[in-house]
N, C-alpha and C positions, 0 to 999 in steps of 0.2 A: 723715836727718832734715831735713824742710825747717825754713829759717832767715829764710825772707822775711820782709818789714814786712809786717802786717795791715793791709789797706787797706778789704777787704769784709766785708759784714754782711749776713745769713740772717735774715729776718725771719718763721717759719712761721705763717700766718693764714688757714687754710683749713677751721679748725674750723666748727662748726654753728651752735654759742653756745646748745646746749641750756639750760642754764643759767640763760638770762636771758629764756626764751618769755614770753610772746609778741614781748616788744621787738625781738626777731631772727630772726624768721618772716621780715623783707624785707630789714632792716638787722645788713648783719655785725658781729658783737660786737664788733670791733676799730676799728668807726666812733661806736661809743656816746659820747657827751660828758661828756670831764672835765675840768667847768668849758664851758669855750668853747673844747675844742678835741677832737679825736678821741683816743681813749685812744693809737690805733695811731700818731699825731703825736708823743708823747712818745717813744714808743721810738724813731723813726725821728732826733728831736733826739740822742737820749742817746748813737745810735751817732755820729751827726756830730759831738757833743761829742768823741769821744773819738779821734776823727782818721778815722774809717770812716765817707766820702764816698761809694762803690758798694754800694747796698742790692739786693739782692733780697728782692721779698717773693714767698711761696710761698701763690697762691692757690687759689680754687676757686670751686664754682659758685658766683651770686648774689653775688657778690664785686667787681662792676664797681666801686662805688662807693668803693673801694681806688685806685683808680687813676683815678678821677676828680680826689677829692681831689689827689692828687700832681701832677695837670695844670695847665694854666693853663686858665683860663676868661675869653675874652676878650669875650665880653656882660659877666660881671658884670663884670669890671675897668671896662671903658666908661662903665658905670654910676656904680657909684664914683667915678671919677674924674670926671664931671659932677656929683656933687654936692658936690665937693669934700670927699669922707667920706673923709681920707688913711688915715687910722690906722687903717679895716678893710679899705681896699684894700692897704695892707703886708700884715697880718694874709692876706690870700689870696694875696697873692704870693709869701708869705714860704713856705707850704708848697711850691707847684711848684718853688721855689730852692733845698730845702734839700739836696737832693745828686742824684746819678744814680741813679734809681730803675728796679730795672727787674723783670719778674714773669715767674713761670712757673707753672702752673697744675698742682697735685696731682688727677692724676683720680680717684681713690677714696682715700676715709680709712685708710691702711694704716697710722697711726702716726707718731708725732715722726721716727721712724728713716727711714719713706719719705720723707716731709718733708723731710728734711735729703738726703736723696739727691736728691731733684730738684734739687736745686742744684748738681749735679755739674759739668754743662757749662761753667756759669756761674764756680766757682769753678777748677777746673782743679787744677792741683798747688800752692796756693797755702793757708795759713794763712787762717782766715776766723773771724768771732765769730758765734753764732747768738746771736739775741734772742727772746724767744718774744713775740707781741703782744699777749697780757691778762696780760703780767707788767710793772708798773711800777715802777718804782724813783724812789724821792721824789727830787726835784731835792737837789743839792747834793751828793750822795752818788758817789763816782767808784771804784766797784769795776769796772767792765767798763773804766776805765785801769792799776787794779791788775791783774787779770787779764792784759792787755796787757803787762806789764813780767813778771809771773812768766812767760809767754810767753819773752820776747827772753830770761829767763834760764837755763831749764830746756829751753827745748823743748816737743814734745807739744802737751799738749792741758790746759785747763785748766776746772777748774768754779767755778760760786761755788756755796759751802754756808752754809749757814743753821742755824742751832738752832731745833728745835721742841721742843714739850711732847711725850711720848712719846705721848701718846693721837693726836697728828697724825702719826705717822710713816708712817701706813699708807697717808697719800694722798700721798706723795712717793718719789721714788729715794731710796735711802739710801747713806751712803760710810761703809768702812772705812776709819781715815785714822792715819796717824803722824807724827808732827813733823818739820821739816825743821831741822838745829840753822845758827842764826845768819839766818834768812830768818820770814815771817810767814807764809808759804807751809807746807802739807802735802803729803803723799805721799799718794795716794790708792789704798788695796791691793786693793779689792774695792769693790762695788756690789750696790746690793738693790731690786730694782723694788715699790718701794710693799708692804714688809715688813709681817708683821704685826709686835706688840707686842714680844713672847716674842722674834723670831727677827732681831731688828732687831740689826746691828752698834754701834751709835751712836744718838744725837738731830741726826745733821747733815745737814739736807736739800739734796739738788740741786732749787734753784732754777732759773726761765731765763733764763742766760744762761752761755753757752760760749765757749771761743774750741777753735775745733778745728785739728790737724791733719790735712791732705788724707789722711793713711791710712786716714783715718776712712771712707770711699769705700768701699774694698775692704773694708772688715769688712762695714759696712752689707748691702750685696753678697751677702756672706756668711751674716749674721744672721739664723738661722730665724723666722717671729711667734713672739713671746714671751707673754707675757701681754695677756688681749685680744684674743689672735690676731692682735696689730699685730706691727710691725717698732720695736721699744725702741731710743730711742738709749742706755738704760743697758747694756742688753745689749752693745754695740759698744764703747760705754765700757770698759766690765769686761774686753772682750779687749784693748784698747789698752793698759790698766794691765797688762798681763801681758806686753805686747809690748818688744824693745829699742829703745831711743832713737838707733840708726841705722835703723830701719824706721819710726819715725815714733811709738813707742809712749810710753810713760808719762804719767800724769797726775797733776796737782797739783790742789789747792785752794787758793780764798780764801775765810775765812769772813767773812760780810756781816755787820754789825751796826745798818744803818742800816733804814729802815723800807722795805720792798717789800708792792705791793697786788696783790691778784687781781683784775683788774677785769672777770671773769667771773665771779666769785662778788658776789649782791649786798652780803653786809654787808661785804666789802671795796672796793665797789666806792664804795658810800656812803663809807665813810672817807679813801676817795683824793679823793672830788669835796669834802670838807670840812675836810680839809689842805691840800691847797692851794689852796680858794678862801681858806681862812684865811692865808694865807702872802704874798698877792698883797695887791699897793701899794695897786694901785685899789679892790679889791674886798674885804682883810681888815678894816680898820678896822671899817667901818661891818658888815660881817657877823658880826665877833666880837662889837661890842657888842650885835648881836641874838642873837646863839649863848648870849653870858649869861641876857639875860633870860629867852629860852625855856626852858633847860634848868633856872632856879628855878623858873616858873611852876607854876600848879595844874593846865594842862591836861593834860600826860603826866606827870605825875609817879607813880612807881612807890610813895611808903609812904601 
């Protein structure tokens, strides 16, 4: 069982962003703006929040502007800083600083599972957290620290789960799970790749974000396409929980109770950009009190 500190972060963004056409015919879903920052900015905070300073993000075509962003740009900084505009040349500095980033590019869509494999090189024999990059997790919320600690105490490999309504089970992985007594942590006994109704173990979805163990590698490896004809990281999962914890195997849950957004799906994507422009110093005051008056008005009003 490896026992390292988790230092690095998997950040898979090499999807299409079908989802959101046209807006992502040129611009990758994970550069879309919430608020006044890129969705894929958040996640890459949330892992440095949580002491994971070496990201890799896992791209693909039409995807440069992933890695622009994370650069410096030293025309605009020049600029800025000639007009004495401080506070948005931080704002652009502040992203090329925010840790070591580095990419590797997925050449065909084979799945979250290929996805996580290309990071092989990069991660090595070492513990690592995957973050998926249109899953966001509202500030303040520190489950990928909790994750981290059932880590250092179990071993393995850990997921966060979620509760859904049972009519949503069918668009998520699903976990069999049993209590762990004296911890807030579960055991996770089995896995269900996007269950129907009927056949579903539970209402606790796998979300993303993961902290893996390196055995994860040689299953993946292993792992025929699953569903979709991709490469499932639930599938690898589901052998890892069945594996012993000198090989790298078992996994836990935490269940999340805080609010997570799709910010490839649009009506979540809307409520992530108006929670937290609601939340913000500068910009809730005066937006709540317009958020009131709107939603009494005659203009939308649904009776």
């Amino acid at each position: 069982m490896s026992s390292n500190r988790v230092t690095k972060a998997v950040i898979p963004a090499a999807g299409l962003g079908t989802r959101f056409l046209p807006a992502t015919k040129a611009t990758p879903k994970e550069m879309l703006p919430v608020v006044d920052r890129p969705a894929i900015q958040y996640v890459v905070e949330e892992a440095v929040d949580a002491g994971l300073d070496d990201v890799l993000i896992i791209t693909g075509r039409n995807k440069s502007s992933l890695e622009d962003h994370f650069d410096r740009n030293p025309m605009l900084e020049r600029t800025l800083f000639t007009k004495n505009d401080h506070d948005r040349l931080a704002s652009v500095m502040a992203a090329a600083e925010l840790a070591k980033v580095h990419y590797v590019r997925q050449g065909e869509p084979r799945g979250l599972g290929h996805a996580v494999l290309c990071a092989d090189m990069h991660v090595g024999e070492e513990p690592f957290a995957v973050l998926l990059g249109d899953d966001l997790i509202d500030t303040g919320n520190y489950v990928l620290e909790q994750m981290l600690a059932v880590r250092e105490e179990f071993g393995g490999s850990v997921l966060c789960l979620m509760e859904v309504h049972e009519s949503q089970i069918h668009l998520y992985g699903c976990a069999a799970v049993t209590p762990v007594i004296g911890s807030e942590a579960v055991k996770v006994k089995d896995l269900v790749e996007k269950p129907d109704t009927e056949s579903a173990p539970s209402n606790l979805a796998v979300i993303g974000r993961y902290v893996l163990d390196p055995a994860v590698f040689d299953v993946l490896r292993n792992t025929p396409p699953g569903r979709g004809d991709e490469i499932q990281l639930t599938d690898a999962l589901k052998t890892l929980a069945q594996m012993p914890a000198s090989e790298g195997g078992g996994v836990h849950g935490v269940i999340f109770k805080g609010r997570r957004y799709d910010t490839g799906d649009k009506q979540s994507y809307l409520q992530a950009t108006v929670r937290l422009a609601s939340a913000r110093g500068d910009l809730g005051p005066d937006f709540r009190a317009w958020l009131r008056e709107f939603v009494v008005s005659a203009e939308f009003r649904d009776d």
